[in-house]
C-alpha positions as CSV (number, residue, x, y, z in Angstrom):
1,X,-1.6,-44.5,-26.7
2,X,-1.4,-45.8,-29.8
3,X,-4.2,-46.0,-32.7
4,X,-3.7,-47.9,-36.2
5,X,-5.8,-48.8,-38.5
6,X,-6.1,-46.0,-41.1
7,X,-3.7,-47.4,-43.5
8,X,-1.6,-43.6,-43.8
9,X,0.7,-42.4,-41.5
10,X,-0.8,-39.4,-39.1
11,X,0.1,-37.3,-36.4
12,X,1.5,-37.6,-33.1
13,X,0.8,-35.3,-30.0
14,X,1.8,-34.9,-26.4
15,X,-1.6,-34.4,-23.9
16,X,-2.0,-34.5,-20.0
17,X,1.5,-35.6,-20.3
18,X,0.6,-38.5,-22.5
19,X,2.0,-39.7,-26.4
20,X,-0.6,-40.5,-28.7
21,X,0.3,-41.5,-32.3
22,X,-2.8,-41.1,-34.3
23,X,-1.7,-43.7,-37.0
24,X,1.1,-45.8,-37.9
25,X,0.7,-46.8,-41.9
26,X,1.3,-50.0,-43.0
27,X,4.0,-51.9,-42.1
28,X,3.9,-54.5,-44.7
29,X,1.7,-54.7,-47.3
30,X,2.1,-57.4,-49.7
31,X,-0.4,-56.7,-52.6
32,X,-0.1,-57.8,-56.6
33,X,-2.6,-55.0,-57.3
34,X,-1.6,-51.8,-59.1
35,X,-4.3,-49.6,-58.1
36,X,-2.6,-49.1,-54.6
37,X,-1.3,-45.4,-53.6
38,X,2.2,-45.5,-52.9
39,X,1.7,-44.6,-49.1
40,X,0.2,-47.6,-48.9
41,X,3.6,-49.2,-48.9
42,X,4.8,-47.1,-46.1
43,X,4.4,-46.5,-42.1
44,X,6.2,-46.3,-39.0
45,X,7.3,-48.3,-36.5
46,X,7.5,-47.5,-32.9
47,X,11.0,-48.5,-30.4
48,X,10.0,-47.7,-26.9
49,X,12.3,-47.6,-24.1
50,X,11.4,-48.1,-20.8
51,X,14.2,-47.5,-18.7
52,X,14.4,-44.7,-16.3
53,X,12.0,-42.3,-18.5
54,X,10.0,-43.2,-21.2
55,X,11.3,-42.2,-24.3
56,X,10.6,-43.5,-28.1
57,X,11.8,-43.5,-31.8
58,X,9.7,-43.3,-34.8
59,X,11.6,-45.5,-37.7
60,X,9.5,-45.3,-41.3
61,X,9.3,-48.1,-43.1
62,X,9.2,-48.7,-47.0
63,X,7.9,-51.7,-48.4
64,X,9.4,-52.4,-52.0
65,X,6.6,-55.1,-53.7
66,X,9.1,-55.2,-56.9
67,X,11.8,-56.6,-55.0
68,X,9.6,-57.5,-52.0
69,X,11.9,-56.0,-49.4
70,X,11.5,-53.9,-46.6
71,X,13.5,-50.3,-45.8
């Protein structure tokens, strides 16, 4: 399971044999404004593999609005 929404990256937890990743972050964020926190510029992204057993990578992300490039 996976929930998003809250804008900040949150926890992950294994129950009944289940993943659920509580919140993701932002994985782009294109704003001109200045008042912005800088995790708002960050999240994760999710690579799931469904071969034989599931199995999955977390891979952050970094948004740069200067440059407007993602890391």
């Amino acid at each position: 399971m996976i929930c998003h929404h809250a804008h900040i990256t949150s926890g992950h937890l294994k129950y009944n044999n289940c993943d659920i990743f509580f919140g993701l972050g932002n994985f782009v964020f294109d704003s001109d404004t200045q008042r912005l926190p800088p995790h708002w510029y960050k999240g994760l992204m999710i690579e799931i593999d469904f071969s034989d057993s599931l199995s999955f990578n977390l891979l952050p992300v970094k948004y740069d609005k200067e440059y407007k490039k993602l890391y």
